[in-house]
C-alpha positions as CSV (number, residue, x, y, z in Angstrom):
1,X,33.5,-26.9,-25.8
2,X,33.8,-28.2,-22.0
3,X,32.0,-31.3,-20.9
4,X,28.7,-29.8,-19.4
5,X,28.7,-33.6,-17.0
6,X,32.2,-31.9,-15.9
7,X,30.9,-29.9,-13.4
8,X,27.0,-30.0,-12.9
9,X,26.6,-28.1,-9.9
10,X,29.0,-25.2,-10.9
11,X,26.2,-24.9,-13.8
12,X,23.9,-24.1,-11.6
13,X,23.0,-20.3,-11.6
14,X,19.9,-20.0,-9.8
15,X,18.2,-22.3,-7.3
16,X,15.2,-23.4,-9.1
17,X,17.1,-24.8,-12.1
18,X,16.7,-28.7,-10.6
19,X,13.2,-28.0,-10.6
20,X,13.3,-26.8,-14.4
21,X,15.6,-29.5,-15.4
22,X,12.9,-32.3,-13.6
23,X,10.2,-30.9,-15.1
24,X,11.1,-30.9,-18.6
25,X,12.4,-34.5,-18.7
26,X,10.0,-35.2,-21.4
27,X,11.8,-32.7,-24.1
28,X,15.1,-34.6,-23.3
29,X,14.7,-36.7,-26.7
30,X,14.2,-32.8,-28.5
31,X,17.4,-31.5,-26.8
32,X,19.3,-34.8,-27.0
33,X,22.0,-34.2,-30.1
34,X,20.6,-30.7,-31.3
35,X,22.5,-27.6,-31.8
36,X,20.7,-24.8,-30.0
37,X,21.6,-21.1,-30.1
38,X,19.9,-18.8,-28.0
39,X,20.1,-15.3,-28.2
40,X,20.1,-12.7,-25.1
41,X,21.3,-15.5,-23.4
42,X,23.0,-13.0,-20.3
43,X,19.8,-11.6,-20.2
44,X,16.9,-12.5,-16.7
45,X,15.1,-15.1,-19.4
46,X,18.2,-16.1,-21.5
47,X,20.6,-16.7,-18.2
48,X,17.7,-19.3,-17.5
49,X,17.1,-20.8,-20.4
50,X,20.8,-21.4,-20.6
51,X,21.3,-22.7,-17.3
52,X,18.3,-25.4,-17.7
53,X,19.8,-26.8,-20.6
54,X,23.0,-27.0,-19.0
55,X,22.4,-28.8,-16.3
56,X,19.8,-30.8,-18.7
57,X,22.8,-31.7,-20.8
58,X,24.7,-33.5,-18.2
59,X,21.9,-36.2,-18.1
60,X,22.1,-37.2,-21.7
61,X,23.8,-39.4,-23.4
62,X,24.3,-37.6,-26.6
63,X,24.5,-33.5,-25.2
64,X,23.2,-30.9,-27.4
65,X,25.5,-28.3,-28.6
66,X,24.6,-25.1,-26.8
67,X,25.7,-21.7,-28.3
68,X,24.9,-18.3,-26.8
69,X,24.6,-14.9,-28.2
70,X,24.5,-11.7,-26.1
71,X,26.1,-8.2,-26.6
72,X,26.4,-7.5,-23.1
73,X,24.9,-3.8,-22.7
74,X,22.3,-4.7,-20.5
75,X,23.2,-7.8,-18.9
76,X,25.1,-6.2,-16.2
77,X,27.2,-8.3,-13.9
78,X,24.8,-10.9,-13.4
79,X,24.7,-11.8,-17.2
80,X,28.6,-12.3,-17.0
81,X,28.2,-15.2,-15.3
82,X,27.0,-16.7,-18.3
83,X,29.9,-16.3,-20.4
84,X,31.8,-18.6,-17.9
85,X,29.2,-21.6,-18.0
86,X,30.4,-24.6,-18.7
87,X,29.3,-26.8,-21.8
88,X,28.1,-23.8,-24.3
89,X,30.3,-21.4,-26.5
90,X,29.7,-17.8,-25.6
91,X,29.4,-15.5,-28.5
92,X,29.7,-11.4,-27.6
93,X,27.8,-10.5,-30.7
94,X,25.3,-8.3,-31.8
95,X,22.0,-9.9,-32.7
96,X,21.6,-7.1,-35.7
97,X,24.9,-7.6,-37.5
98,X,25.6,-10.2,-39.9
99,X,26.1,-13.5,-38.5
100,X,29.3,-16.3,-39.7
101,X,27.9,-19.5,-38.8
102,X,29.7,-22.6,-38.6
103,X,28.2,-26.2,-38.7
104,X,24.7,-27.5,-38.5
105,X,21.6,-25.7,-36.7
106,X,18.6,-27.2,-35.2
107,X,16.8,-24.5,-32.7
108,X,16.9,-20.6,-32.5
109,X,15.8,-19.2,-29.2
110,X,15.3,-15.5,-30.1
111,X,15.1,-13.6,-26.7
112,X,18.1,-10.7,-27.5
113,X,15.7,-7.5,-26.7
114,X,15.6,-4.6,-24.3
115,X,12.5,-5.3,-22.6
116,X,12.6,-2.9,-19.2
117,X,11.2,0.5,-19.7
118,X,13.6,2.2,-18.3
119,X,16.2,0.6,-20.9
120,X,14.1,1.1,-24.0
121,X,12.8,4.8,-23.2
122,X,16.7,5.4,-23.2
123,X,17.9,3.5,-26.0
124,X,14.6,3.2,-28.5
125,X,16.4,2.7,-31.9
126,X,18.2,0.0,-30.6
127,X,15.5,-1.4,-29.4
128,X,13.4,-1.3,-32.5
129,X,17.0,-2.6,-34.2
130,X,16.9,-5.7,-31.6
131,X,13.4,-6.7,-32.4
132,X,12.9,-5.9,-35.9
133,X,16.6,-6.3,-37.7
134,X,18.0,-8.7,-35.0
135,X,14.6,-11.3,-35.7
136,X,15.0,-11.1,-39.5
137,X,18.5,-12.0,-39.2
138,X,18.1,-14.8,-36.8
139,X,14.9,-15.6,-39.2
140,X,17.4,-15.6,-42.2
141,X,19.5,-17.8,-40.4
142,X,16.9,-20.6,-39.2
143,X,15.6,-20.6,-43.1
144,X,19.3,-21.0,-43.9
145,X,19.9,-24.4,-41.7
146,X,16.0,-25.8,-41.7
147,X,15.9,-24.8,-38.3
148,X,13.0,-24.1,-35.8
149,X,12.8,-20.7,-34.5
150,X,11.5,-19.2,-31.2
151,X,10.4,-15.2,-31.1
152,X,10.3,-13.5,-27.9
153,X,7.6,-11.4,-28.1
154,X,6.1,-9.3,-25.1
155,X,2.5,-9.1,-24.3
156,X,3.1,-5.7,-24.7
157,X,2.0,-6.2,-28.2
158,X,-1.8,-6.2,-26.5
159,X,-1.7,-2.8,-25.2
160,X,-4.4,-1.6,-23.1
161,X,-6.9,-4.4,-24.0
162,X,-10.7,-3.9,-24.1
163,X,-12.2,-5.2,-20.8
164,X,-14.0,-7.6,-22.6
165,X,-10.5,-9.5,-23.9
166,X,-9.5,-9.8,-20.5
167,X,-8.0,-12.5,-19.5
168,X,-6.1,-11.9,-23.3
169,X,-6.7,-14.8,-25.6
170,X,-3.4,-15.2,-28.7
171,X,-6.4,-13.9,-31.2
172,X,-6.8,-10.6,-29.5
173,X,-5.5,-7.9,-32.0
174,X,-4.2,-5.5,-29.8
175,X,-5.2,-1.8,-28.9
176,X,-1.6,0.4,-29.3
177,X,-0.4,2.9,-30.1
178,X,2.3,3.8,-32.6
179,X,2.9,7.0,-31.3
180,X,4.7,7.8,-27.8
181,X,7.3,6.4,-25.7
182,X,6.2,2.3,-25.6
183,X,6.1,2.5,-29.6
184,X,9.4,1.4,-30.2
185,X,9.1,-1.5,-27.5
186,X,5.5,-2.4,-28.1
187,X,5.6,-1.6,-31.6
188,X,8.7,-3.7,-32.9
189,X,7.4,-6.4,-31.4
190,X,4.5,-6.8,-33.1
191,X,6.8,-6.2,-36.2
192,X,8.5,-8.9,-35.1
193,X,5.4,-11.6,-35.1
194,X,4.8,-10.1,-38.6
195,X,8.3,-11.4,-39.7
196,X,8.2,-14.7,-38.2
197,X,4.5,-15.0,-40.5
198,X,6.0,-14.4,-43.4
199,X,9.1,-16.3,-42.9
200,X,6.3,-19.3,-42.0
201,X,4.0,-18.6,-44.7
202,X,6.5,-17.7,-47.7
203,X,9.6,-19.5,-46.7
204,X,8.8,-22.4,-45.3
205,X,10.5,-21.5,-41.3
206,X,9.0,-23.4,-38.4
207,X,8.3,-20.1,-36.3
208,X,7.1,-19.8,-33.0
209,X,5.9,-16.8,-30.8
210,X,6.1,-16.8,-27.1
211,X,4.4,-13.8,-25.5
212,X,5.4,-14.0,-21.7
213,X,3.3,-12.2,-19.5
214,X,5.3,-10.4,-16.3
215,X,7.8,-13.1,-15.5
216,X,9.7,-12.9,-11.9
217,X,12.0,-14.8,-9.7
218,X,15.3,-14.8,-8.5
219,X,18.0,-13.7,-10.8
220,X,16.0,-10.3,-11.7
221,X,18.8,-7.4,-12.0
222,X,18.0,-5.2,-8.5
223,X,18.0,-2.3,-11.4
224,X,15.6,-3.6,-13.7
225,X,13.2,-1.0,-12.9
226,X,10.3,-3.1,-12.7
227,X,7.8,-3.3,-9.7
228,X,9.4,-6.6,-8.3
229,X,12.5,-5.6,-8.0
230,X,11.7,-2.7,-6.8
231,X,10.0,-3.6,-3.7
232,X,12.4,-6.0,-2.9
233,X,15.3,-3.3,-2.9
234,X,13.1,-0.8,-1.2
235,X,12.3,-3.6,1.1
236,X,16.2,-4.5,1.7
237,X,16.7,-1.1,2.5
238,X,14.1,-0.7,4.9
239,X,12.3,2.3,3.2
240,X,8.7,2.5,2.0
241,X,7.9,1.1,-1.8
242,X,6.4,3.7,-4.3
243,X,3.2,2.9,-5.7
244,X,2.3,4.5,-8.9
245,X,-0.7,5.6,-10.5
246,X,-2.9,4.9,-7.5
247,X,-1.8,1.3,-7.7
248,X,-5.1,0.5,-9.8
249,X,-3.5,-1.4,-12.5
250,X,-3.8,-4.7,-12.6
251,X,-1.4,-7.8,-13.3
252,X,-1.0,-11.7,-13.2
253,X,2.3,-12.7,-12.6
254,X,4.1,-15.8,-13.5
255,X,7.4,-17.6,-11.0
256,X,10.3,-17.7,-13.6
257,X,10.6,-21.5,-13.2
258,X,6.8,-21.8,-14.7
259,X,7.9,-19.5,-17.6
260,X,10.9,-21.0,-18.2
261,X,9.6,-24.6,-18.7
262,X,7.0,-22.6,-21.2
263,X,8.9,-21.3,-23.3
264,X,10.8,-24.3,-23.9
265,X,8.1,-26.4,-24.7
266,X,6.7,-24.2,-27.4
267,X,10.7,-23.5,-28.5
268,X,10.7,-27.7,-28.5
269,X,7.3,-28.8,-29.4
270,X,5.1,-25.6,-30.7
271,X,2.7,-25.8,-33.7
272,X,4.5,-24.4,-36.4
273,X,3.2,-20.5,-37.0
274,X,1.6,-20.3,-33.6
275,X,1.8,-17.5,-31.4
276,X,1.3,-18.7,-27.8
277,X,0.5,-16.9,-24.4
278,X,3.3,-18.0,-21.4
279,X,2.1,-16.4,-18.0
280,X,-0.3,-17.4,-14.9
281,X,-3.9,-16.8,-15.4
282,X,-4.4,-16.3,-11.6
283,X,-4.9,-14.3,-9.4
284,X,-5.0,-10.9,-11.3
285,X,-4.0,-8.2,-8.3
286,X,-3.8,-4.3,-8.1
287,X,-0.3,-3.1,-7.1
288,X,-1.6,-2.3,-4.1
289,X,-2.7,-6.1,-3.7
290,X,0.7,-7.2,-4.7
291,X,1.8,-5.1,-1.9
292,X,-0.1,-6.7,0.6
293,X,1.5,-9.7,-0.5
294,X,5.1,-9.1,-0.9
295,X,4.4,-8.0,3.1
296,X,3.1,-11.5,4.0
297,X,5.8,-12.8,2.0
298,X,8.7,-10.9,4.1
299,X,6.9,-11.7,7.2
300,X,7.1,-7.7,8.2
301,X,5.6,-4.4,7.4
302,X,6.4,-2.8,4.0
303,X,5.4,0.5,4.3
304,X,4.2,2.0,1.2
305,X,3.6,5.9,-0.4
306,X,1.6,6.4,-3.9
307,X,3.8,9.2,-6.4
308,X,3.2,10.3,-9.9
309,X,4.7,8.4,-12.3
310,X,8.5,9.7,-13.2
311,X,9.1,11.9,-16.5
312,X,11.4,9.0,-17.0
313,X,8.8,6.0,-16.9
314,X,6.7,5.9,-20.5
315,X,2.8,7.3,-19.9
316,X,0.1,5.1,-21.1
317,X,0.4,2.1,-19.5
318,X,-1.7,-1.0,-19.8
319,X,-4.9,-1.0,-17.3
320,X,-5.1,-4.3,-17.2
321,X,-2.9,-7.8,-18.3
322,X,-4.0,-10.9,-17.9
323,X,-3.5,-14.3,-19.8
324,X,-5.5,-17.0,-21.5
325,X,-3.5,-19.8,-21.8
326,X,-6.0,-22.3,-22.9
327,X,-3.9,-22.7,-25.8
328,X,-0.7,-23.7,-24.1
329,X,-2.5,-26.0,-22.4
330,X,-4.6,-28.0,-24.9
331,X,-1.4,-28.1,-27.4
332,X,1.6,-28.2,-25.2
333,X,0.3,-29.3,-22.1
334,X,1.4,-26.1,-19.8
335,X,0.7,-25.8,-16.6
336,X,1.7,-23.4,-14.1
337,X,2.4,-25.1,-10.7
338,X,4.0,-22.4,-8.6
339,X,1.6,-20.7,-6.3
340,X,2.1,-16.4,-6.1
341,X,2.6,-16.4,-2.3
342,X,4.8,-19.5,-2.7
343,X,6.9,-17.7,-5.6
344,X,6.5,-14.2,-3.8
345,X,8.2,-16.1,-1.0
346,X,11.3,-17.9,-3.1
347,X,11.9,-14.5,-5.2
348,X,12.5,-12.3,-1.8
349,X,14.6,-14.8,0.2
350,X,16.6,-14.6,-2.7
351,X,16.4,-11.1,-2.4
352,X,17.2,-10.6,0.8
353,X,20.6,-12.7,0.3
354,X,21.8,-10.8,-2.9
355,X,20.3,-7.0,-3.3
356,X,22.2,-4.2,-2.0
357,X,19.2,-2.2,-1.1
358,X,18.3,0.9,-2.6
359,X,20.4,3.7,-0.4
């Protein structure tokens, strides 16, 4: 494994990873030593993740050992970049097969999953497989080496929630369906959460749930397919955004460097068995809103045209999504610093510098 103090900026993938390493200088004596494997790790979340405790590691004395896990279908070429990190061992594995490991285990970060809905209205066994056989494997493993583990969730699992659960507390039970395109996504990972219980509650594992709610910020794949990332190529290519579905729906969203420094403290610190909410409370905006913001943020006009929804993007989507993190806070002491305009304004100079533009 290569020295991560080597080379500290060359581990530097993204430009708010000093802010992410500051900000979690309290964790330092839980990453200090450990062995941590984190799954998806060329993934938008997992290419963070990784990146923060790289840079982390070159402040301590005693670095962890950092292993990551990715198969590589979806990471595209940004999630290459991972694989030539210094200071962690790259795996190309496949979360759902069996699993030779070697040595002692502290921390599973499970975030392998298919998560755009694009991707998992095109591949939806695989992502059930990801979600469902990939977490009881990773659970298997964690009970195997008395180590802590972290589920990605989505809070998908919520559905369309009732007005009156809005923002969405952790004991909200959801409103989904089982049937239709979202099922596999939505669906397995509910499944999921159900594993991590009874891995908790019968076999003693120190499980975790993180349910992140629309997390953005530079390092989003221009093709992701989700509305960020669409603006900003529309908007690099000088042609007007599509708004769908009469841009009604409603959102909070949450700058990536909040979410990262989330899920890391409930990865690090969460009550064992707890399921936790990772997102921004505030404000909750229409799409059309979130245009009129992502114009403000460009500083010039972003013309804008309302379509149908394409027979390729899944029907039935969530009216309304919204977090309470009341929960985070109390036990883990989250807070979300990062202002939208301020994070709308970071996420499309980025933008701007590295998306093609949609032609």
């Amino acid at each position: 494994m290569s020295d991560p103090s080597s080379n500290r900026q060359a581990a530097t993938l993204f430009p708010d990873t000093p802010e992410i390493e500051e900000r979690i200088h309290g964790l330092h004596d839980l990453i200090a030593g450990r062995t941590i494997l984190i799954t998806g790790a060329a993934g938008f979340v997992g290419r963070y993740l990784i990146d923060a405790l790289v840079r982390t590691n070159a402040a301590l004395n005693e670095p962890a050992r950092l292993v990551a896990y990715d198969n590589m279908i979806t990471a595209g070429k940004a999630g290459a970049a991972v694989a030539d990190l210094p200071g962690i061992e790259f795996v190309n594995a496949d979360v759902t097969q069996p699993i030779a490991w070697d040595g002692p285990l502290d921390v599973v970060i499970h975030a392998a999953g298919i998560a755009s809905p694009q991707h998992y209205r095109a591949h939806p066994l695989a992502t059930l497989d990801s979600a469902i056989r990939g977490s009881r494997r990773m659970l298997e493993l964690a009970g195997e080496h008395g180590a802590r583990l972290a589920f990605f969730s989505s809070s998908e699992i919520y559905g369309d929630p009732d007005p009156a659960h809005v923002p969405t507390r952790e004991t909200y039970r959801g409103n989904v369906a089982c049937l239709g395109p979202r099922a596999c996504y939505d669906e397995s990972k509910r499944v999921g959460e159900t594993l991590c219980y009874i891995f908790h509650h019968t076999h003693g594992v120190h499980t975790n749930i993180i349910r992140p709610f629309n997390v953005y910020g530079p390092g989003m794949q221009e093709a992701d397919y989700r509305v960020l990332p669409n603006f900003a190529s529309r908007a690099k290519a000088g042609r007007p955004v599509s708004i769908y579905g009469g841009g009604i729906h409603t959102r909070t969203y949450c700058y990536v460097s909040d979410a990262i420094v989330g899920f890391l403290l409930v990865a690090l610190k969460g009550v064992a068995g707890e399921p936790y909410n990772i997102g921004n409370p505030t404000p909750e905006v229409s799409t059309l809103e979130l245009r009129e913001r992502c114009e403000r943020a460009l500083g010039r006009p972003l013309p804008y045209e309302l379509v149908a929804y394409p027979d390729s993007y899944p029907a039935d989507e969530p009216t309304r999504r919204c977090p309470d993190i009341g929960k985070a806070r109390e036990q883990l002491g989250y807070e979300p610093v990062v202002s939208f305009d301020d994070g709308l304004r970071r996420f499309f100079t980025w933008t701007e510098a590295h998306y093609a533009g949609e032609s």
